[in-house]
Structure formats: C-alpha cells, structure tokens
PDB file as gemmi writes it, atoms N, CA and C in Angstrom:
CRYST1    1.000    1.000    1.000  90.00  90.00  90.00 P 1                      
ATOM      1  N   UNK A   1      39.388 -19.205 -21.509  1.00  0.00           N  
ATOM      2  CA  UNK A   1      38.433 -18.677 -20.568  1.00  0.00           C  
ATOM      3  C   UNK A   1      37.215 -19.596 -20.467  1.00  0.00           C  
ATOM      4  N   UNK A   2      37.418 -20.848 -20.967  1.00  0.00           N  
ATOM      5  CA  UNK A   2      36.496 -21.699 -20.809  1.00  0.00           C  
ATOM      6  C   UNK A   2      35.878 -22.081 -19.580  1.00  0.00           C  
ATOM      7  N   UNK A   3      34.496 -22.217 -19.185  1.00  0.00           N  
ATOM      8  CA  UNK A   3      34.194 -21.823 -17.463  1.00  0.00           C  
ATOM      9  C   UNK A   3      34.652 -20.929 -16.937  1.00  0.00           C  
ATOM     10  N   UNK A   4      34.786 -20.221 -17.264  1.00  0.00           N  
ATOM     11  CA  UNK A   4      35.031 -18.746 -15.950  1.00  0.00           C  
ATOM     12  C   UNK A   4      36.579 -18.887 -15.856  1.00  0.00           C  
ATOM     13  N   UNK A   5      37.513 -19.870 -16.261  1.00  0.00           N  
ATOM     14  CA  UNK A   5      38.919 -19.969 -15.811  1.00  0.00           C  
ATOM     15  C   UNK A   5      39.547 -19.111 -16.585  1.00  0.00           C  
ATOM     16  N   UNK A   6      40.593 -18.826 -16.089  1.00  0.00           N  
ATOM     17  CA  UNK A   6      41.542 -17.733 -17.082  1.00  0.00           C  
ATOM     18  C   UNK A   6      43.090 -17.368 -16.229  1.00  0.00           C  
ATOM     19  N   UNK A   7      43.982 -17.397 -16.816  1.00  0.00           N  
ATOM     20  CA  UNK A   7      45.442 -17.600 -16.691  1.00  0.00           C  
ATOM     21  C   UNK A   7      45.462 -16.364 -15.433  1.00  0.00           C  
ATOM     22  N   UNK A   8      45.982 -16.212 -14.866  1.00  0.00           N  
ATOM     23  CA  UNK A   8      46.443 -14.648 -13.637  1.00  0.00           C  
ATOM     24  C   UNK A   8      46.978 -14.136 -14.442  1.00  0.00           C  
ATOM     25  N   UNK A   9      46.986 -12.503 -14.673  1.00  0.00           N  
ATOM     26  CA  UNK A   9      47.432 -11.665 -15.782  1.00  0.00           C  
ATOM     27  C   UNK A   9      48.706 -10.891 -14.856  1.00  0.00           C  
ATOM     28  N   UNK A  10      48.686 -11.555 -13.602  1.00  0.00           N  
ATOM     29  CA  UNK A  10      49.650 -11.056 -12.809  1.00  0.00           C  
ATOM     30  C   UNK A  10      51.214 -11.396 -12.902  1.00  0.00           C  
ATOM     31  N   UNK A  11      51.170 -12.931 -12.459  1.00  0.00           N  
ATOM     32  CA  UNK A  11      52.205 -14.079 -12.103  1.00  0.00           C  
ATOM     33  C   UNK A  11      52.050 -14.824 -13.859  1.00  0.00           C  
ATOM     34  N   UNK A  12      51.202 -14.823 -14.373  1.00  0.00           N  
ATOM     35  CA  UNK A  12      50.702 -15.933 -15.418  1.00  0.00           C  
ATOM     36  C   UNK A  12      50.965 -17.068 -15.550  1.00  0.00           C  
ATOM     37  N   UNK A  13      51.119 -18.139 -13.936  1.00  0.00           N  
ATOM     38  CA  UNK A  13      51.445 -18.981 -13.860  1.00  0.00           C  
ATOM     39  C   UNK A  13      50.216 -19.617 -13.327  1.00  0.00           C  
ATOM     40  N   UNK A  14      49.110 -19.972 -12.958  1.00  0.00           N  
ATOM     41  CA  UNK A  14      48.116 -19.996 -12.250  1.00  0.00           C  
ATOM     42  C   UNK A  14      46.743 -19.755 -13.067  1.00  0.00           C  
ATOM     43  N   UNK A  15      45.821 -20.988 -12.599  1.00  0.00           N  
ATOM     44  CA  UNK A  15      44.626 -21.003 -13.598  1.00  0.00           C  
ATOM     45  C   UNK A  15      43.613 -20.510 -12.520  1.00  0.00           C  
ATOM     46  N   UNK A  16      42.687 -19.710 -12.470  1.00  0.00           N  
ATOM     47  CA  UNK A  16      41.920 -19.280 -11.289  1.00  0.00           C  
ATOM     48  C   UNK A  16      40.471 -18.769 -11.646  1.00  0.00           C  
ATOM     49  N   UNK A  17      39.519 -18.528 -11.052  1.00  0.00           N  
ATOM     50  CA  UNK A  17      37.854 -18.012 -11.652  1.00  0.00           C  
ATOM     51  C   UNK A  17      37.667 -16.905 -10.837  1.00  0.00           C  
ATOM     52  N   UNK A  18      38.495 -16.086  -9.640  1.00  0.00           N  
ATOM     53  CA  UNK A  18      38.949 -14.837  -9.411  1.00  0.00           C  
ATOM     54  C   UNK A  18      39.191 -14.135 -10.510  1.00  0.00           C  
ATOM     55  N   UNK A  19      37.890 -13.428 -10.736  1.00  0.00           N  
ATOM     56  CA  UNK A  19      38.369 -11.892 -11.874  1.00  0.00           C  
ATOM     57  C   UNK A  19      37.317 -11.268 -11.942  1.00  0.00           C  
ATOM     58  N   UNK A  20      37.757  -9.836 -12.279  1.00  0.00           N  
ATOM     59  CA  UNK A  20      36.745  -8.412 -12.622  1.00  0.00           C  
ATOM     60  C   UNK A  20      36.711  -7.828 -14.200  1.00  0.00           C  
ATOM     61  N   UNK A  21      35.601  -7.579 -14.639  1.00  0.00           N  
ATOM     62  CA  UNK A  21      35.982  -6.741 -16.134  1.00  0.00           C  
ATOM     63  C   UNK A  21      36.217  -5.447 -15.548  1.00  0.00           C  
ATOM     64  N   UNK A  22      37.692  -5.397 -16.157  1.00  0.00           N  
ATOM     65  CA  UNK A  22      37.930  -3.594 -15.482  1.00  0.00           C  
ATOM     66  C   UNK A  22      37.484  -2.551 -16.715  1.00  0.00           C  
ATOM     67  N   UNK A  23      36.609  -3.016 -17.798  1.00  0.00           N  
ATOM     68  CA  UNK A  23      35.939  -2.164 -18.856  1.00  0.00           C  
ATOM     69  C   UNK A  23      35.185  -3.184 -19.660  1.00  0.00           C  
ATOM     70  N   UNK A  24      34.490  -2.535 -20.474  1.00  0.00           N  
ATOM     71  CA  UNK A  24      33.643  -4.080 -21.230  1.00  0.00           C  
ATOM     72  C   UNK A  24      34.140  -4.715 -22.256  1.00  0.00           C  
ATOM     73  N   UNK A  25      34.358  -5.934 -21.750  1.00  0.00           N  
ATOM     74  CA  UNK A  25      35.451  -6.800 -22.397  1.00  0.00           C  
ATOM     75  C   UNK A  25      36.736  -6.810 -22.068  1.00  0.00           C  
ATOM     76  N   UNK A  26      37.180  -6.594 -21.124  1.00  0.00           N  
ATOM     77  CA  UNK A  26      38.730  -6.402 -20.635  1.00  0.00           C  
ATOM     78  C   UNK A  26      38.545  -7.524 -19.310  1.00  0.00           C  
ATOM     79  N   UNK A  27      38.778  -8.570 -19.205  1.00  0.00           N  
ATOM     80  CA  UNK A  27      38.690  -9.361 -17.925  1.00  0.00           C  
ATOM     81  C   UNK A  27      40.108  -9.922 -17.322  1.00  0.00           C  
ATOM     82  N   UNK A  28      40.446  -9.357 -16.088  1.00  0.00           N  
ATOM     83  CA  UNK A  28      41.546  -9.296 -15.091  1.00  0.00           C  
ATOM     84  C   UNK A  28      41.113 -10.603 -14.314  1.00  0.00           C  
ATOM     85  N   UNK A  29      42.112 -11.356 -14.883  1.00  0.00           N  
ATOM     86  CA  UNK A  29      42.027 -12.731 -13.540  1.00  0.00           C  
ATOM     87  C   UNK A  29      43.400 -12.593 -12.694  1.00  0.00           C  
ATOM     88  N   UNK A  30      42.908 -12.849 -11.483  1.00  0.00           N  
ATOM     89  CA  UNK A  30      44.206 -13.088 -10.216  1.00  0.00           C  
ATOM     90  C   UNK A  30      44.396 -13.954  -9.553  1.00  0.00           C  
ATOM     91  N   UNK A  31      44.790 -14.725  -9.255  1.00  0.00           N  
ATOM     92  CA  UNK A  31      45.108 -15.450  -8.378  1.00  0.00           C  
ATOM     93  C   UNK A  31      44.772 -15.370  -6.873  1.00  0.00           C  
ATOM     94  N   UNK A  32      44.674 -16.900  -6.134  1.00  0.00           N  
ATOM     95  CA  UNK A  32      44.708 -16.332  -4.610  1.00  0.00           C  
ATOM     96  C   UNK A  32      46.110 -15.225  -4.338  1.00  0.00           C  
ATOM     97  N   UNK A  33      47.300 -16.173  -4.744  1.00  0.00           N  
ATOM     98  CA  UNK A  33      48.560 -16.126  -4.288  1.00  0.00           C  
ATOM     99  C   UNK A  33      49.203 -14.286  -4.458  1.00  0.00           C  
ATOM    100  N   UNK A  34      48.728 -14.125  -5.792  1.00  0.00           N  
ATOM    101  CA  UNK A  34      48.736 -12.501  -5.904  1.00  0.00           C  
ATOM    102  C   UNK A  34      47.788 -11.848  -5.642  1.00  0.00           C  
ATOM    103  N   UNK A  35      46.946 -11.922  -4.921  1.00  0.00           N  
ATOM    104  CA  UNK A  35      45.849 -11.194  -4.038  1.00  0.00           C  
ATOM    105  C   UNK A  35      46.838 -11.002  -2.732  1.00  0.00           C  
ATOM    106  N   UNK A  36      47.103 -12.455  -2.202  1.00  0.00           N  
ATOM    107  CA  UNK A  36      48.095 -12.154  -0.908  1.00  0.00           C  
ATOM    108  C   UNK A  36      48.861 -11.503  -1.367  1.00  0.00           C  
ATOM    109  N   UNK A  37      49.989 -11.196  -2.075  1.00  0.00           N  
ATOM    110  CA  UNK A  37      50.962 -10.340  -2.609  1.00  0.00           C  
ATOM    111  C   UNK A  37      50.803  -8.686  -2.293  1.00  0.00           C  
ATOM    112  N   UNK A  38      49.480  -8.659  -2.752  1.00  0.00           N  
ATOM    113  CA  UNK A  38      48.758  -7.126  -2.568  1.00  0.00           C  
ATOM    114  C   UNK A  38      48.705  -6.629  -1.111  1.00  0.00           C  
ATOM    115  N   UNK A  39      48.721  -7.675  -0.371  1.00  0.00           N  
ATOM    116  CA  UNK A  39      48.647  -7.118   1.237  1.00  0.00           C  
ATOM    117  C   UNK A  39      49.920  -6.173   1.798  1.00  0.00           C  
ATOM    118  N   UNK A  40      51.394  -6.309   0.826  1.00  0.00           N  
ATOM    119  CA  UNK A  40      52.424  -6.015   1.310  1.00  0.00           C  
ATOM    120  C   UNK A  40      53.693  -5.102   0.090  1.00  0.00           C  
ATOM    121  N   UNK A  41      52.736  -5.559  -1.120  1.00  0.00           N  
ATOM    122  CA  UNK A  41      52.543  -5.213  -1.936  1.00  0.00           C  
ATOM    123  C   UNK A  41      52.033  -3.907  -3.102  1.00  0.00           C  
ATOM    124  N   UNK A  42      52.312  -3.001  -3.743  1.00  0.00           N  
ATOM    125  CA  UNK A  42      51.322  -2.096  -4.495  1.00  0.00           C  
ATOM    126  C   UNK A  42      51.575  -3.005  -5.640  1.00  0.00           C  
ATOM    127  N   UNK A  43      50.601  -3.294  -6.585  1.00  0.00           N  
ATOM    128  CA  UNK A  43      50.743  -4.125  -7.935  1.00  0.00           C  
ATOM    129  C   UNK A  43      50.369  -3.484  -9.332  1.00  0.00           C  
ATOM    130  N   UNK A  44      50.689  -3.020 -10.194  1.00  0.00           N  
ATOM    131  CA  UNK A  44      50.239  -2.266 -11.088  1.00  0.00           C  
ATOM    132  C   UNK A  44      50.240  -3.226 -12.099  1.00  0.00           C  
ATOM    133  N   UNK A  45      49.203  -3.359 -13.251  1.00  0.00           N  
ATOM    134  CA  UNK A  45      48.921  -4.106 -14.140  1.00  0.00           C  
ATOM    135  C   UNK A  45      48.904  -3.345 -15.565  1.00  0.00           C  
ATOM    136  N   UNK A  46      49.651  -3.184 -16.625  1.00  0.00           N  
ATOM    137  CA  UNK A  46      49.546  -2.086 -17.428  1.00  0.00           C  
ATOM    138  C   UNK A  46      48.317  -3.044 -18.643  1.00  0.00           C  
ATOM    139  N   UNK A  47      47.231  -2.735 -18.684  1.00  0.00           N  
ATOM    140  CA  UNK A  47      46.328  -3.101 -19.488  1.00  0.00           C  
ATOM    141  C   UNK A  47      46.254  -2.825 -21.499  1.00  0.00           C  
ATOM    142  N   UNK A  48      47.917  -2.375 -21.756  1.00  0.00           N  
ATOM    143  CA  UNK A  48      47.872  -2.534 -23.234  1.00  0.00           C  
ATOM    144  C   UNK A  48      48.456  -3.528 -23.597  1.00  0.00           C  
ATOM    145  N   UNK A  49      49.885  -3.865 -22.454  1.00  0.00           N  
ATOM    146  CA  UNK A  49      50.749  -5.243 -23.320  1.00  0.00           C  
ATOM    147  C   UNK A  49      50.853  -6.251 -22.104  1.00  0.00           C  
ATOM    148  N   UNK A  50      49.804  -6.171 -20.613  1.00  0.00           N  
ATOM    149  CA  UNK A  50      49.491  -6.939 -19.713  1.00  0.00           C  
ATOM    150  C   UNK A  50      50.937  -7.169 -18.556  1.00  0.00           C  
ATOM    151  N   UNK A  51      51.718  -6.478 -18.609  1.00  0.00           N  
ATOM    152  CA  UNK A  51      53.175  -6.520 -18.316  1.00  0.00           C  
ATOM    153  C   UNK A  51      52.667  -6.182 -16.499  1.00  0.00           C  
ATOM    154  N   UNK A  52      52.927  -6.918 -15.532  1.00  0.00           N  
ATOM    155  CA  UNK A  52      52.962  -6.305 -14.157  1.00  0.00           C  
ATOM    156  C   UNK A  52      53.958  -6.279 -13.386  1.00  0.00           C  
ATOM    157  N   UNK A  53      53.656  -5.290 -12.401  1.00  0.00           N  
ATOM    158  CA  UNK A  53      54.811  -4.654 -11.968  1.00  0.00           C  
ATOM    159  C   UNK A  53      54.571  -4.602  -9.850  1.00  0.00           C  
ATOM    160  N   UNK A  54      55.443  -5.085  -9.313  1.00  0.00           N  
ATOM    161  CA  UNK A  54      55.223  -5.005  -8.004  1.00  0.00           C  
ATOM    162  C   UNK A  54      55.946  -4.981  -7.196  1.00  0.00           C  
ATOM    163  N   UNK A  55      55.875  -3.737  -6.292  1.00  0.00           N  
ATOM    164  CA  UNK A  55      56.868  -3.130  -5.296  1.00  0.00           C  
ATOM    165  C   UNK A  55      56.273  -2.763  -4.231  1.00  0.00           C  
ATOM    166  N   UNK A  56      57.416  -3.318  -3.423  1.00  0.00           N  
ATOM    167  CA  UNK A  56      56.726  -3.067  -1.857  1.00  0.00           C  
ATOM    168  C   UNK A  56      56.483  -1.861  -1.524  1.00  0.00           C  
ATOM    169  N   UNK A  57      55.077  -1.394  -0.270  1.00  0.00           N  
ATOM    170  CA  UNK A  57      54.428  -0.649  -0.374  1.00  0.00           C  
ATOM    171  C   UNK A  57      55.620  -0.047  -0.101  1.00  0.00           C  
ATOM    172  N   UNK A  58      56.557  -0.162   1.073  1.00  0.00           N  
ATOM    173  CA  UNK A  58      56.696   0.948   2.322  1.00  0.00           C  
ATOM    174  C   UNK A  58      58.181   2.001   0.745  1.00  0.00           C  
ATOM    175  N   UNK A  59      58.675   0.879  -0.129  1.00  0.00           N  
ATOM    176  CA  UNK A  59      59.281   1.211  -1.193  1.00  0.00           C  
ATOM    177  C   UNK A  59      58.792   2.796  -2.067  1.00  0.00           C  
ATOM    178  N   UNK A  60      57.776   2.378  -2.617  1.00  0.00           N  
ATOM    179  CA  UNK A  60      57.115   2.840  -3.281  1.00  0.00           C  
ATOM    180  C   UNK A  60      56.830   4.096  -2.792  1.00  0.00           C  
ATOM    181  N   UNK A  61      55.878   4.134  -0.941  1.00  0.00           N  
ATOM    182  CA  UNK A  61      55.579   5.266  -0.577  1.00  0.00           C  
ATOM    183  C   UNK A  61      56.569   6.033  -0.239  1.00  0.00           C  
ATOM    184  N   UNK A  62      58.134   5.503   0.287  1.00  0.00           N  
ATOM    185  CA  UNK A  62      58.902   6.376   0.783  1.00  0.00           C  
ATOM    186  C   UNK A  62      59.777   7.167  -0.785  1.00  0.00           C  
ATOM    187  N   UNK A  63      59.868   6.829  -1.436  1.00  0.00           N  
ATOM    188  CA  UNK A  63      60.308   7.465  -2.914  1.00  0.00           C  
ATOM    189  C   UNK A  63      59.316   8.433  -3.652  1.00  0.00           C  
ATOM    190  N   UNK A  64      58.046   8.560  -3.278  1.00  0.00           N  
ATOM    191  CA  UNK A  64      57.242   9.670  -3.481  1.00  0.00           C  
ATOM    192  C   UNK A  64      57.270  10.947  -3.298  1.00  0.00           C  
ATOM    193  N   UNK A  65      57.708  11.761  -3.802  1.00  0.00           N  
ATOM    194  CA  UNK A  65      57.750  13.438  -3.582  1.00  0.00           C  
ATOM    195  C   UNK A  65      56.817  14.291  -3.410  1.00  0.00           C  
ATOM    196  N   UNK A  66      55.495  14.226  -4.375  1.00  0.00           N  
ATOM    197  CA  UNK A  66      54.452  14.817  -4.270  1.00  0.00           C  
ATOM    198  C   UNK A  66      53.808  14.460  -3.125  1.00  0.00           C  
ATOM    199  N   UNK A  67      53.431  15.548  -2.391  1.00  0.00           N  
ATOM    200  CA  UNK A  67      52.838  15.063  -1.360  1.00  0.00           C  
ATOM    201  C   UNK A  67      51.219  14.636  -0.967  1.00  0.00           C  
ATOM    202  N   UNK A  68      50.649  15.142  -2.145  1.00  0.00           N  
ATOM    203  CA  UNK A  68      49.321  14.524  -2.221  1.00  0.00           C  
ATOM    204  C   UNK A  68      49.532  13.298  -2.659  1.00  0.00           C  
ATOM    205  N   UNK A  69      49.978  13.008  -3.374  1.00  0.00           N  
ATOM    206  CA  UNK A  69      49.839  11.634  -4.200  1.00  0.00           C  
ATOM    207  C   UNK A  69      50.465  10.420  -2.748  1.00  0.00           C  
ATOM    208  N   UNK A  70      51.657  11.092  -2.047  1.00  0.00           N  
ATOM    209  CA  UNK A  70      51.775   9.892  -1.109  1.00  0.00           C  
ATOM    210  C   UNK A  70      50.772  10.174   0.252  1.00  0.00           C  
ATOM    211  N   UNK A  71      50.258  11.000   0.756  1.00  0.00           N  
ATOM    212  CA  UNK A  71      49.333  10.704   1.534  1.00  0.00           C  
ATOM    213  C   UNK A  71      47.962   9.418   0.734  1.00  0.00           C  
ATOM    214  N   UNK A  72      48.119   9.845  -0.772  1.00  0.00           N  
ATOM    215  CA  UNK A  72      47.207   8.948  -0.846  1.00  0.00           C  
ATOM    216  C   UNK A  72      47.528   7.401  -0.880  1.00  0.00           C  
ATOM    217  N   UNK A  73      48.791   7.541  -1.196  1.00  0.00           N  
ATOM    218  CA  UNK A  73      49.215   6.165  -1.317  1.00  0.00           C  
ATOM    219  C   UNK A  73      49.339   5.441   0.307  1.00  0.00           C  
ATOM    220  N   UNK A  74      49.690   6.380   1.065  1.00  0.00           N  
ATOM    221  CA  UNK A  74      49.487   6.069   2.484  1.00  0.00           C  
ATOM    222  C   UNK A  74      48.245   5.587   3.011  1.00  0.00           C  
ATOM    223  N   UNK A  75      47.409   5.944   2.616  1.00  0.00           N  
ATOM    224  CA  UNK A  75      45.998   5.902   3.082  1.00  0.00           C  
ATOM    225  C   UNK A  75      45.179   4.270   2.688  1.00  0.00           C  
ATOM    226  N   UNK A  76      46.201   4.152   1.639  1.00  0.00           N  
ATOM    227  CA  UNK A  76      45.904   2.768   0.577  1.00  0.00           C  
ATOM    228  C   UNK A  76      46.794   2.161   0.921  1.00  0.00           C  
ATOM    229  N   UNK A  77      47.624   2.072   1.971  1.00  0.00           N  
ATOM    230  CA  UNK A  77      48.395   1.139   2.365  1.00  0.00           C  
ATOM    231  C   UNK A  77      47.954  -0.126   2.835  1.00  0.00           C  
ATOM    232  N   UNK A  78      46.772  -0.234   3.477  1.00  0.00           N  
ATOM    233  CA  UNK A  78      46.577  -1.349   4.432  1.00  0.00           C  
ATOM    234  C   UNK A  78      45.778  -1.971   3.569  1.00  0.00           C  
ATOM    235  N   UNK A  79      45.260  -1.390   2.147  1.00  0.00           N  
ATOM    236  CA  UNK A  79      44.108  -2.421   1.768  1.00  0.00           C  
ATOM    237  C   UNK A  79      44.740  -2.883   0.610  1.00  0.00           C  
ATOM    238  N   UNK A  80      44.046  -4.178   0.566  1.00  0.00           N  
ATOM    239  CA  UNK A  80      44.398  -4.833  -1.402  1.00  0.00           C  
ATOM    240  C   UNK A  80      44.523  -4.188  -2.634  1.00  0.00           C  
ATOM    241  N   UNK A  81      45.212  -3.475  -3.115  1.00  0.00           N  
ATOM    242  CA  UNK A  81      45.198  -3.001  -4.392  1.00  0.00           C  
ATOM    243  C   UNK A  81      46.012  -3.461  -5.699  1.00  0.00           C  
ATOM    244  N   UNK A  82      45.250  -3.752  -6.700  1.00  0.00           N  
ATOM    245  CA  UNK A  82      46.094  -4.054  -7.811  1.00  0.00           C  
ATOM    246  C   UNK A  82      45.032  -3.117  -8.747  1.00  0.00           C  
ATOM    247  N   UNK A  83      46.354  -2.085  -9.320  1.00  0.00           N  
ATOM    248  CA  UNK A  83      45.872  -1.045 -10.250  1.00  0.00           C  
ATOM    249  C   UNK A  83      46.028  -0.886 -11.532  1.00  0.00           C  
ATOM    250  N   UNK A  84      45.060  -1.387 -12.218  1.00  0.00           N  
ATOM    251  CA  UNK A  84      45.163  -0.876 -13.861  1.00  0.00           C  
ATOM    252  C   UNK A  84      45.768   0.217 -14.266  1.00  0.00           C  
ATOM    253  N   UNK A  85      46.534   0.360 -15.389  1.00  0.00           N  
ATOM    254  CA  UNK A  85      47.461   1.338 -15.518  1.00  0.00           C  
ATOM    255  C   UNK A  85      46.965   1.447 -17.415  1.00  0.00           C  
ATOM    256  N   UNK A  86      47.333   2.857 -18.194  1.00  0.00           N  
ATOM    257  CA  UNK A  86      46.946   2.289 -19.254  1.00  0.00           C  
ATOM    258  C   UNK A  86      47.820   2.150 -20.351  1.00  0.00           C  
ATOM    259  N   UNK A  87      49.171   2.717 -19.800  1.00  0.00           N  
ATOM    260  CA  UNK A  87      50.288   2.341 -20.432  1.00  0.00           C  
ATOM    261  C   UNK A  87      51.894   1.717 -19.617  1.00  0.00           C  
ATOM    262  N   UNK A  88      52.634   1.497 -20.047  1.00  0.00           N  
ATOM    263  CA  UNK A  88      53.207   1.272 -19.296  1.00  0.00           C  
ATOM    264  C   UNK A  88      54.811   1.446 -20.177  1.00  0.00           C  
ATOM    265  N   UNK A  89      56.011   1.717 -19.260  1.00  0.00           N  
ATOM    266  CA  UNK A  89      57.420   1.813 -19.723  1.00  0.00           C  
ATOM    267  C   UNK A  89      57.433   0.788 -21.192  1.00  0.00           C  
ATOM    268  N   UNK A  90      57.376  -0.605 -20.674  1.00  0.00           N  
ATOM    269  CA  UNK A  90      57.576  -1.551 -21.712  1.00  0.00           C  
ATOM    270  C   UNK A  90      56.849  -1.464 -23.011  1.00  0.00           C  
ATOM    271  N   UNK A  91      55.926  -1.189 -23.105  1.00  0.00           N  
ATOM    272  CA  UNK A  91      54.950  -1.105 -24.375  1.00  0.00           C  
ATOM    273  C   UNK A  91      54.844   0.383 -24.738  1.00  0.00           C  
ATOM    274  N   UNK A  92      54.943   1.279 -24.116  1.00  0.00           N  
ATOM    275  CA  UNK A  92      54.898   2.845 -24.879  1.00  0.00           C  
ATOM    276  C   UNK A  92      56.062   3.569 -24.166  1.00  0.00           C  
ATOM    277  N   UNK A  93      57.380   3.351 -24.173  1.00  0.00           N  
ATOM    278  CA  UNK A  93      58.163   4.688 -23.508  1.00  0.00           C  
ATOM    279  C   UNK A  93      58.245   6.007 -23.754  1.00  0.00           C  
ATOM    280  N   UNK A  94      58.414   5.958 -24.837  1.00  0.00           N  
ATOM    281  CA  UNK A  94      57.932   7.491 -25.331  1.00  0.00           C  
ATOM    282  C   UNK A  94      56.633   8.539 -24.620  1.00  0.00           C  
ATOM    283  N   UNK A  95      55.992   7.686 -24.293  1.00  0.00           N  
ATOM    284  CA  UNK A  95      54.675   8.593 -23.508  1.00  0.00           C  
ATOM    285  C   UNK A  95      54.828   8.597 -22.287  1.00  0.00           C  
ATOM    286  N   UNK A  96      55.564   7.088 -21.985  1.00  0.00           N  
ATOM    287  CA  UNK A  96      56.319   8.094 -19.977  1.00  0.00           C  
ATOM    288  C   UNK A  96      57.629   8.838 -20.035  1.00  0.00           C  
ATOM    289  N   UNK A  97      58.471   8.730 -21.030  1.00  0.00           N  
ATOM    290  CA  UNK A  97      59.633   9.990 -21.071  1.00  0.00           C  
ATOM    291  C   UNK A  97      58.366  11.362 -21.040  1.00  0.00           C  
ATOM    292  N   UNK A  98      57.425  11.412 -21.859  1.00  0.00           N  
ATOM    293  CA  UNK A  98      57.259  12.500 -22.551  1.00  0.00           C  
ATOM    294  C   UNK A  98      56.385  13.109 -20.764  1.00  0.00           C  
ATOM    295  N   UNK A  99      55.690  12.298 -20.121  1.00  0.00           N  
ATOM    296  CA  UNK A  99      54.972  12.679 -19.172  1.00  0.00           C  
ATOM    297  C   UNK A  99      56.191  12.911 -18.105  1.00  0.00           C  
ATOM    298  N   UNK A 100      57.478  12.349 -18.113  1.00  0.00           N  
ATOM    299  CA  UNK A 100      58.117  12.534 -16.509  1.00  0.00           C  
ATOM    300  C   UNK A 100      58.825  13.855 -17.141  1.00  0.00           C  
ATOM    301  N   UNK A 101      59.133  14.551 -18.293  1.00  0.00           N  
ATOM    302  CA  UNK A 101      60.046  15.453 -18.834  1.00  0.00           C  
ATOM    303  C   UNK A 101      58.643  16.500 -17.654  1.00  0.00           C  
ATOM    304  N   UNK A 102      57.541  16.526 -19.026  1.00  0.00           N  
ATOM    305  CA  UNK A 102      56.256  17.421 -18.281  1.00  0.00           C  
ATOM    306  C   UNK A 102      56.181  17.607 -17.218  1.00  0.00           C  
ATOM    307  N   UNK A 103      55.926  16.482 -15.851  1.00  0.00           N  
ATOM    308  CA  UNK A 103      55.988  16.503 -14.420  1.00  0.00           C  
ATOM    309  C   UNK A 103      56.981  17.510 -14.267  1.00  0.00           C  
ATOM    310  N   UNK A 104      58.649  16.792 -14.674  1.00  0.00           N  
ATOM    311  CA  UNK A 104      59.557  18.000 -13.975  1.00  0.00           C  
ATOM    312  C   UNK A 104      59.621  19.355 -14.345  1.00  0.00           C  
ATOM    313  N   UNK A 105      59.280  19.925 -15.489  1.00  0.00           N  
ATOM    314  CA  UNK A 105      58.747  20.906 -15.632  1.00  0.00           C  
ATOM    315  C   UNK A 105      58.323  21.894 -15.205  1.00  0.00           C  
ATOM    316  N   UNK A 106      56.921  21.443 -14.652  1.00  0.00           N  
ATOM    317  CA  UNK A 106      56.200  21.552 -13.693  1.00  0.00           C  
ATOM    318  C   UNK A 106      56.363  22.029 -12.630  1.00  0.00           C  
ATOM    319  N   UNK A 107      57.485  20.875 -11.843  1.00  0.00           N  
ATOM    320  CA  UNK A 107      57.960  20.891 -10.538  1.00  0.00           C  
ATOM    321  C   UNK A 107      58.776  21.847 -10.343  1.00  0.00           C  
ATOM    322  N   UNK A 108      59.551  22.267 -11.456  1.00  0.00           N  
ATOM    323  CA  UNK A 108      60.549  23.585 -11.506  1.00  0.00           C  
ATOM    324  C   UNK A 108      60.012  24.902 -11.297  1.00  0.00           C  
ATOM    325  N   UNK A 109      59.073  24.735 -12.167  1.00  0.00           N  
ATOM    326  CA  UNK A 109      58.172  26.499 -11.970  1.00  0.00           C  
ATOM    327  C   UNK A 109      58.229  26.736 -10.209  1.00  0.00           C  
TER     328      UNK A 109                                                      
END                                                                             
C-alpha cells in the first residue's frame, strides 16, 4: 500500500489508488476495469477471506423471490455497486446453510 497503491481486492490482478475504507482500517481498492464491470454487473466482495463474486444484474434480479428485496435490487440496477458482504459461502458455510435453512422456514409459515 505504499503511495496510496494497493492490489484490486476484486480481479487481484491490477495495481490502482481507486479505494474507500469501508470501516477503520479495512481499505477496498478497485480497479478502473472492475468499476466498469459494475455497470452490468452486481459485485459482492465478502470482507473476511476477500473472495468476490459477480453476476449479471438481469441474473441475479430475475432469481429473486422476495419481493422487496428485488424491487430493491431493481432500483440499483442502473448504478455502480460493489457490496461488502461480511461473510461469505467460502470462508464460513455453516452460517449461510444455517441462515438459508432460517429464511425457508420462514417462508413456509
């Protein structure tokens, strides 16, 4: 991170001075190239083992069931988003089995 540079936590191929602290001490560098990505793109970044994940929007929104959650994702269609996440499949499965069991649950009542 010498000068402001720092690897894309996206692609991690790419040296760039594009980045945000998404908490204090947590600094997200991106790239131009995965910024463009985001235009067509939803990008999720899981911030414990840095693992990202990216699927096209129209993907993503049409596989949504809840219907609040995809109006919102609809609404966030047209703009840049790459979203911090705070766990993710690869580094904790156990806590998304344990949350999608809960959801359906839920959805049954």
């Amino acid at each position: 991170m010498k000068d402001g540079f720092g690897q894309c936590n996206i692609c991690k191929d790419k040296y760039t001075l594009q980045h945000v602290e998404v908490a204090p001490g947590t600094i997200v560098y991106v790239c131009s190239e995965c910024i463009e990505k985001a235009k067509d793109n939803f990008i999720w970044l899981c911030l414990t083992c840095g693992n990202s994940y990216i699927r096209p929007k129209q993907l993503v929104i049409n596989k949504i069931k809840d219907l609040e959650l995809k109006r919102a994702y609809m609404l966030c269609e047209d703009m840049l988003i790459i979203q911090g996440i705070d766990v993710c499949i690869a580094c904790t499965p156990e806590r998304i089995v344990d949350y999608a069991e809960r959801d359906e649950s839920v959805m049954e009542c």
